[in-house]
Biopython code that builds the backbone (N, CA, C, O; Angstrom):
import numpy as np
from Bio.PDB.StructureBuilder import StructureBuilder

atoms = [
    (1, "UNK", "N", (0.823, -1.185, 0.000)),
    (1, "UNK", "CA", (0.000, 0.000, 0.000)),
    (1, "UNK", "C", (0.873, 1.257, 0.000)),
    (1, "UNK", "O", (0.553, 2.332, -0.507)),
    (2, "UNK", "N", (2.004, 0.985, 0.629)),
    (2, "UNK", "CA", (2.760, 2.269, 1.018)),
    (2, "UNK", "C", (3.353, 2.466, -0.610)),
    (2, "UNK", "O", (3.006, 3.401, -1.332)),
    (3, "UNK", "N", (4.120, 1.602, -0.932)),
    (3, "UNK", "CA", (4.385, 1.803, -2.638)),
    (3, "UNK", "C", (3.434, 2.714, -3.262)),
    (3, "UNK", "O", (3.608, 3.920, -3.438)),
    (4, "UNK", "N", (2.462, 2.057, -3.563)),
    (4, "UNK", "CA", (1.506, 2.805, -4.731)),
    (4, "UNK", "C", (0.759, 4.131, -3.860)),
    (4, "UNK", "O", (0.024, 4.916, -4.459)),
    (5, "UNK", "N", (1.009, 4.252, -2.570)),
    (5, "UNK", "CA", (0.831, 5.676, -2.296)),
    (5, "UNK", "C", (2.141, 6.685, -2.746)),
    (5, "UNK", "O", (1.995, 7.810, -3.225)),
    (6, "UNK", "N", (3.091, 6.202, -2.554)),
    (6, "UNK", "CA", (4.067, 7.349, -3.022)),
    (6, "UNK", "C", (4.176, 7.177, -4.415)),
    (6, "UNK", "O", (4.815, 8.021, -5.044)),
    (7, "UNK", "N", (3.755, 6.399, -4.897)),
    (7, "UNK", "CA", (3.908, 6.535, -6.630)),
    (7, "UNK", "C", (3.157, 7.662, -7.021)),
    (7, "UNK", "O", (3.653, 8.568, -7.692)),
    (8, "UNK", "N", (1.530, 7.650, -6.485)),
    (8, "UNK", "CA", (0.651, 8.552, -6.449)),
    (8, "UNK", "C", (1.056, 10.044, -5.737)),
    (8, "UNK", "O", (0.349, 11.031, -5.943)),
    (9, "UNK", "N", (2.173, 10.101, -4.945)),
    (9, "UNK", "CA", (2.354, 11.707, -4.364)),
    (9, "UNK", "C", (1.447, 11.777, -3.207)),
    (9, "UNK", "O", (1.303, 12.908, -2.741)),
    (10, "UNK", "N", (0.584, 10.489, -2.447)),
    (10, "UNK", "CA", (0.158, 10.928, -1.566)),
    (10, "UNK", "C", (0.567, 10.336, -0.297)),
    (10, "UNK", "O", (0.501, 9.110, -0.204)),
    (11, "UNK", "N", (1.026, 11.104, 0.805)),
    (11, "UNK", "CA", (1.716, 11.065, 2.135)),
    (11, "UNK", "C", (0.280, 10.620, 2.871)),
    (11, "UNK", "O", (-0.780, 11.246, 2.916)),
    (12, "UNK", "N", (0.729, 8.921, 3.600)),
    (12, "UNK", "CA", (-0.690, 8.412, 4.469)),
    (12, "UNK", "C", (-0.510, 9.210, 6.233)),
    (12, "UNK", "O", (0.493, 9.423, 6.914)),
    (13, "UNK", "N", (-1.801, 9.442, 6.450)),
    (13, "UNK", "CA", (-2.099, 9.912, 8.140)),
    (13, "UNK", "C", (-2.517, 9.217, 8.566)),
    (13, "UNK", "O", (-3.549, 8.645, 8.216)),
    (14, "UNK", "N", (-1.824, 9.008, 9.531)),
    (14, "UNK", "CA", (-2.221, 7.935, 10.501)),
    (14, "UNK", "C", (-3.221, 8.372, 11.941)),
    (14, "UNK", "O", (-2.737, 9.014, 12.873)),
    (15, "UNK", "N", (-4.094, 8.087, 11.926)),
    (15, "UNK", "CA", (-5.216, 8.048, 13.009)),
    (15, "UNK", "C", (-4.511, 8.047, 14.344)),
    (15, "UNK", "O", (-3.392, 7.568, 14.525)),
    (16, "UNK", "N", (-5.215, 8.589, 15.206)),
    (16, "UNK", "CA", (-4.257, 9.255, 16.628)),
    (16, "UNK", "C", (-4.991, 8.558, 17.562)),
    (16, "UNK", "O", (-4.352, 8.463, 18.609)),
    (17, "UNK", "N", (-5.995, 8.070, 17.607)),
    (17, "UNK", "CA", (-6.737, 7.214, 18.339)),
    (17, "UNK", "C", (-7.490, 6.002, 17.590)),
    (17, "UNK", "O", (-7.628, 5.834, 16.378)),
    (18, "UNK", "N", (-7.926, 5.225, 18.634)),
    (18, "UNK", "CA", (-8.662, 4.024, 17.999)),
    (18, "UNK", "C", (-10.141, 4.255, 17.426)),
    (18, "UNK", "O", (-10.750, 3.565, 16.608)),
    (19, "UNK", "N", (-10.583, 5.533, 18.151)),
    (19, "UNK", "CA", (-12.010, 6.096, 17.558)),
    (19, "UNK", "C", (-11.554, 6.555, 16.576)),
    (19, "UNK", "O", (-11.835, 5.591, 15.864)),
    (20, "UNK", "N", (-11.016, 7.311, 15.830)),
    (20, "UNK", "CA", (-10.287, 7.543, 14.540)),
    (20, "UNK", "C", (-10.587, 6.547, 13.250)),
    (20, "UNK", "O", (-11.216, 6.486, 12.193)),
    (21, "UNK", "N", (-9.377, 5.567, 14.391)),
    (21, "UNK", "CA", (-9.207, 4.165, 13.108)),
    (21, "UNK", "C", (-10.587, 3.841, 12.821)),
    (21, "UNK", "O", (-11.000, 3.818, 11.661)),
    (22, "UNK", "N", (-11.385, 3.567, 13.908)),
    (22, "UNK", "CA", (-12.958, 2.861, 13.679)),
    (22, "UNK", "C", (-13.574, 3.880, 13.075)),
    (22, "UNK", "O", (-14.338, 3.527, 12.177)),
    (23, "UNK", "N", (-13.505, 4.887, 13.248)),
    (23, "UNK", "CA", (-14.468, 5.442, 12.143)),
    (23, "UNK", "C", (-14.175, 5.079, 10.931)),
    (23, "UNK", "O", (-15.048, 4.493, 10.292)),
    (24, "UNK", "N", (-12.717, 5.370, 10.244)),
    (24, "UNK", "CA", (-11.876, 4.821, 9.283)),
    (24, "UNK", "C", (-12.730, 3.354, 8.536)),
    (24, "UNK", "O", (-13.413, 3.035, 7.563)),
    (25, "UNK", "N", (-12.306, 2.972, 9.399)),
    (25, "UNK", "CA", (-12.571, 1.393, 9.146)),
    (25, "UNK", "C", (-14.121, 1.194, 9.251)),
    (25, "UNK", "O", (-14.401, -0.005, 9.240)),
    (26, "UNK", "N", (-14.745, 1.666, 9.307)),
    (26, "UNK", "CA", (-16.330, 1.610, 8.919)),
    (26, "UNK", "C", (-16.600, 2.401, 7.869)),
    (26, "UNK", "O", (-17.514, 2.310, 7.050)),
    (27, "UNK", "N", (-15.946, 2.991, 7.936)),
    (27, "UNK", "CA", (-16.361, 3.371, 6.306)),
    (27, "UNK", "C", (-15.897, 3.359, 5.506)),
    (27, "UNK", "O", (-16.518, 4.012, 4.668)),
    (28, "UNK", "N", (-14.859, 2.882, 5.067)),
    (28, "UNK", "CA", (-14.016, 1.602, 4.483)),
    (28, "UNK", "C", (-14.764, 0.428, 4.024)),
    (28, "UNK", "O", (-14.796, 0.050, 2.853)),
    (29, "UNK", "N", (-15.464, -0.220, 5.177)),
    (29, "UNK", "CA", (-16.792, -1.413, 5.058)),
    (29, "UNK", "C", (-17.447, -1.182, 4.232)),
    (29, "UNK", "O", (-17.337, -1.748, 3.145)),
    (30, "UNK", "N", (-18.642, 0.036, 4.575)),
    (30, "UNK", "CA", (-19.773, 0.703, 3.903)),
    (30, "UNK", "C", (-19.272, 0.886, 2.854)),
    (30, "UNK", "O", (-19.990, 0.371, 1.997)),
    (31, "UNK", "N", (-18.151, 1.487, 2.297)),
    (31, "UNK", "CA", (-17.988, 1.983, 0.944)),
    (31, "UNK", "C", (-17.610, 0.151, 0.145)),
    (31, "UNK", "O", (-18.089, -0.436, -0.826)),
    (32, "UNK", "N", (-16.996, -0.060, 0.733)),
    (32, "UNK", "CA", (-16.610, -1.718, 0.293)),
    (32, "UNK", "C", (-17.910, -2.493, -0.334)),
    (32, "UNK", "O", (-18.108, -2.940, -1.463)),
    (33, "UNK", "N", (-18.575, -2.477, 0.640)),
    (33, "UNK", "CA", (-20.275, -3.667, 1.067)),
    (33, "UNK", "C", (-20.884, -2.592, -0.239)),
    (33, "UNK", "O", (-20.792, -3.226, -1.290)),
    (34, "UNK", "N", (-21.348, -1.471, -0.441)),
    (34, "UNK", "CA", (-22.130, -0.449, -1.137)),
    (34, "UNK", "C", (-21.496, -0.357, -2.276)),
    (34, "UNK", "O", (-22.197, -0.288, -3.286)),
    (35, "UNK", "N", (-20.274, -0.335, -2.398)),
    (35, "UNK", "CA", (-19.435, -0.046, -3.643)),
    (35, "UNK", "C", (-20.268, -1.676, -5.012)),
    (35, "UNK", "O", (-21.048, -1.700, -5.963)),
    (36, "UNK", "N", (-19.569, -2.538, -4.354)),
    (36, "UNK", "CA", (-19.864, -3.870, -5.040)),
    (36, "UNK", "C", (-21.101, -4.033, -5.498)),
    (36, "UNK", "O", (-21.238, -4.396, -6.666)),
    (37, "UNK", "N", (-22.463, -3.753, -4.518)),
    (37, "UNK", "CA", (-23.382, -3.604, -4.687)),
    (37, "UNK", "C", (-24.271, -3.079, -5.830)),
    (37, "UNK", "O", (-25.114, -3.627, -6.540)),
    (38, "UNK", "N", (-23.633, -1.424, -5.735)),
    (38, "UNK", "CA", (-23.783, -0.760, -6.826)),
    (38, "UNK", "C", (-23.567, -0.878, -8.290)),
    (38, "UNK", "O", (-24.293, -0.587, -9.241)),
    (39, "UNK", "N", (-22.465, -1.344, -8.221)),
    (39, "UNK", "CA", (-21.727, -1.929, -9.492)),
    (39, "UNK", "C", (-21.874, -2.871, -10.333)),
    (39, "UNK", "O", (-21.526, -2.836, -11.513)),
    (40, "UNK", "N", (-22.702, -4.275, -9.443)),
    (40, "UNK", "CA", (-23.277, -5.380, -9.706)),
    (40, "UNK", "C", (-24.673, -4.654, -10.749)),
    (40, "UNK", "O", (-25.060, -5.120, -11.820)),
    (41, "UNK", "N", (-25.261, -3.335, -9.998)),
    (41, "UNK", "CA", (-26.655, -3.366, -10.065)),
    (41, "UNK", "C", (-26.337, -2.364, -11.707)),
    (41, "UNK", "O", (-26.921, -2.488, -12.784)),
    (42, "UNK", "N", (-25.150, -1.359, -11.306)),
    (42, "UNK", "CA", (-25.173, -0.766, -12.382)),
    (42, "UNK", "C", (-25.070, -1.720, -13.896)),
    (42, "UNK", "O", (-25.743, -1.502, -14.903)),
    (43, "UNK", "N", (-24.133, -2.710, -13.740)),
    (43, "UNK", "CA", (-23.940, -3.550, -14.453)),
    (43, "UNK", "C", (-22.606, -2.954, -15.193)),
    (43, "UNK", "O", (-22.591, -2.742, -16.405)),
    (44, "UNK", "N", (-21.756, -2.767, -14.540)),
    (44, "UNK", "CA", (-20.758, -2.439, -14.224)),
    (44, "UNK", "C", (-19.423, -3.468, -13.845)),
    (44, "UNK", "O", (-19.031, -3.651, -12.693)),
    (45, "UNK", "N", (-18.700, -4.216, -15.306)),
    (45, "UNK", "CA", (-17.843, -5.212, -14.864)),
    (45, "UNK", "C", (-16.710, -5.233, -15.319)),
    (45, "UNK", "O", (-16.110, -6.302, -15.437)),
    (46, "UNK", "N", (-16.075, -3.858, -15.732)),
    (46, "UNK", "CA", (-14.836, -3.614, -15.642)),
    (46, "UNK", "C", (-14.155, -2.354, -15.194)),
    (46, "UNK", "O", (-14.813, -1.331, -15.384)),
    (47, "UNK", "N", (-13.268, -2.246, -14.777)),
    (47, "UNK", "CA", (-12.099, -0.517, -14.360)),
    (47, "UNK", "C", (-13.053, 0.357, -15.449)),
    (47, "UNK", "O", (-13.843, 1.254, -15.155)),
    (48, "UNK", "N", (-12.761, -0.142, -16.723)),
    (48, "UNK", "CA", (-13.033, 1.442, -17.751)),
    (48, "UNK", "C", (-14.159, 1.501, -17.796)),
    (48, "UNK", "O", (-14.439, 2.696, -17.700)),
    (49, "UNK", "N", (-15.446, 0.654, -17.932)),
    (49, "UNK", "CA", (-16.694, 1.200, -17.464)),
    (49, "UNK", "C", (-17.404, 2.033, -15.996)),
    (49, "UNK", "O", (-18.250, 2.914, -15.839)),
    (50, "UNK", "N", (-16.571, 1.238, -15.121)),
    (50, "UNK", "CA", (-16.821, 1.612, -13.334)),
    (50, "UNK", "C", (-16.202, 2.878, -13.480)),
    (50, "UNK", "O", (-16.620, 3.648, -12.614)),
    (51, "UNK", "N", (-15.346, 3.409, -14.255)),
    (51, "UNK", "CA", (-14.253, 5.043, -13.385)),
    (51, "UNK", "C", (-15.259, 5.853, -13.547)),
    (51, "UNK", "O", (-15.727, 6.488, -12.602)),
    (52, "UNK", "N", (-15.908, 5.967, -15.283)),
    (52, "UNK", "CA", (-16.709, 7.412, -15.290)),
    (52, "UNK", "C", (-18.049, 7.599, -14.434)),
    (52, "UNK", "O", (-18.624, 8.560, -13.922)),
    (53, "UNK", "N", (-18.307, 5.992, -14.537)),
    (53, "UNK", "CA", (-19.331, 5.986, -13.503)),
    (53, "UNK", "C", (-19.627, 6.345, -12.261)),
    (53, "UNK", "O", (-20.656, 6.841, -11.803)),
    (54, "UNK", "N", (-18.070, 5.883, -11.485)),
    (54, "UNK", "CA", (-17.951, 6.426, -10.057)),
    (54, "UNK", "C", (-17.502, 7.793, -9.629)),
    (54, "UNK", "O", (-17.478, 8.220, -8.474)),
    (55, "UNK", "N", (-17.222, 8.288, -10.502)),
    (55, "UNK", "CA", (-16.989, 9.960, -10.872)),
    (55, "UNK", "C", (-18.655, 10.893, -11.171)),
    (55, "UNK", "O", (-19.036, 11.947, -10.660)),
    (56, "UNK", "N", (-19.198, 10.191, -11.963)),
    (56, "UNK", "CA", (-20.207, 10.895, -12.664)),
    (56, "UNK", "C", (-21.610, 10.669, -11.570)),
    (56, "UNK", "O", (-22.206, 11.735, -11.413)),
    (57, "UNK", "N", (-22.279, 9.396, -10.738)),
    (57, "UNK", "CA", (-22.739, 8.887, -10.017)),
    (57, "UNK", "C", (-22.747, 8.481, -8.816)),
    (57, "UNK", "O", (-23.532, 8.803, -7.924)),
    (58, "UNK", "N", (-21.603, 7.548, -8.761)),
    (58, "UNK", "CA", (-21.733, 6.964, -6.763)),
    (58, "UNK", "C", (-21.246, 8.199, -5.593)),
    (58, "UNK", "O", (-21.707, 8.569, -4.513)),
    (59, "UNK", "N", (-20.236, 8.543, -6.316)),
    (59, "UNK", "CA", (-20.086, 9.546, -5.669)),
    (59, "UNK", "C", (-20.828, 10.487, -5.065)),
    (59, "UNK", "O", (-21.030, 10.629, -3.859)),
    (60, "UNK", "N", (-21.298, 11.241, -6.137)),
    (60, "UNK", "CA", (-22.572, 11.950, -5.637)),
    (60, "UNK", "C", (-23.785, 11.883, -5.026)),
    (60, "UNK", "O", (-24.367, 12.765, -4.395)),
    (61, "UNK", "N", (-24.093, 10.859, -5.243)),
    (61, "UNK", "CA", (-25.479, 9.900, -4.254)),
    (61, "UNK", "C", (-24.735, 9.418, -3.206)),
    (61, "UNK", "O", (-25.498, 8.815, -2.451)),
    (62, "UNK", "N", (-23.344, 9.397, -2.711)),
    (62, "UNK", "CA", (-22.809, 9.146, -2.067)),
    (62, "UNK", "C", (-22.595, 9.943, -0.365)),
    (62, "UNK", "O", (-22.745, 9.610, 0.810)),
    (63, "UNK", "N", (-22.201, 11.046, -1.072)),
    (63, "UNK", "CA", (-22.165, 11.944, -0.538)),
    (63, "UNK", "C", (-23.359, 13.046, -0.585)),
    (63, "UNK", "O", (-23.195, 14.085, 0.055)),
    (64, "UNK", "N", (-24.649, 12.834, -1.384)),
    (64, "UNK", "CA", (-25.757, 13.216, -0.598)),
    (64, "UNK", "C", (-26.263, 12.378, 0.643)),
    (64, "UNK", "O", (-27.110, 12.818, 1.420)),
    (65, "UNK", "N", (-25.654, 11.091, 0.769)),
    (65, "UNK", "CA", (-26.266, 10.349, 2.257)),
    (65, "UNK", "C", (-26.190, 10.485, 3.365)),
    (65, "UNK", "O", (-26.796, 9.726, 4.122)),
]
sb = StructureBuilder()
sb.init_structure("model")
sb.init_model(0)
sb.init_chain("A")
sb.init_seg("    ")
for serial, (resi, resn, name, xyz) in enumerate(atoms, 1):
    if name == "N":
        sb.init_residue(resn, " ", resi, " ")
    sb.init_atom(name, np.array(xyz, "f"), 0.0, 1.0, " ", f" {name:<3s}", serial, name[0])
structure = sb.get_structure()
């Protein structure tokens, strides 16, 4: 993970408490469990169909929730 973050230019933060991490890590889940979901339903079964999609869509219904 640490590789392909610095390939990308992005420096990871590390959570200062365990309420932190768990928030982290639940929504990590949710996006995980919801992500697949979506994708199945969109009909959605590769990288180059899923990107514009998750740009143009999940996102945004995403973050209206």
């Amino acid at each position: 993970m640490g590789l392909v973050l610095r390939d990308l230019g992005i420096e990871p933060i590390r959570a200062l408490s365990p309420q932190a991490k768990g928030r982290v890590e639940r929504l990590f889940a949710t996006l995980q469990d919801r992500l697949i979901a979506e994708l199945a339903l969109a009909g959605k079964t590769t990288i180059e169909d899923a990107n514009p999609w998750l740009a143009d869509s999940f996102v945004n219904d995403f973050n209206r929730r």
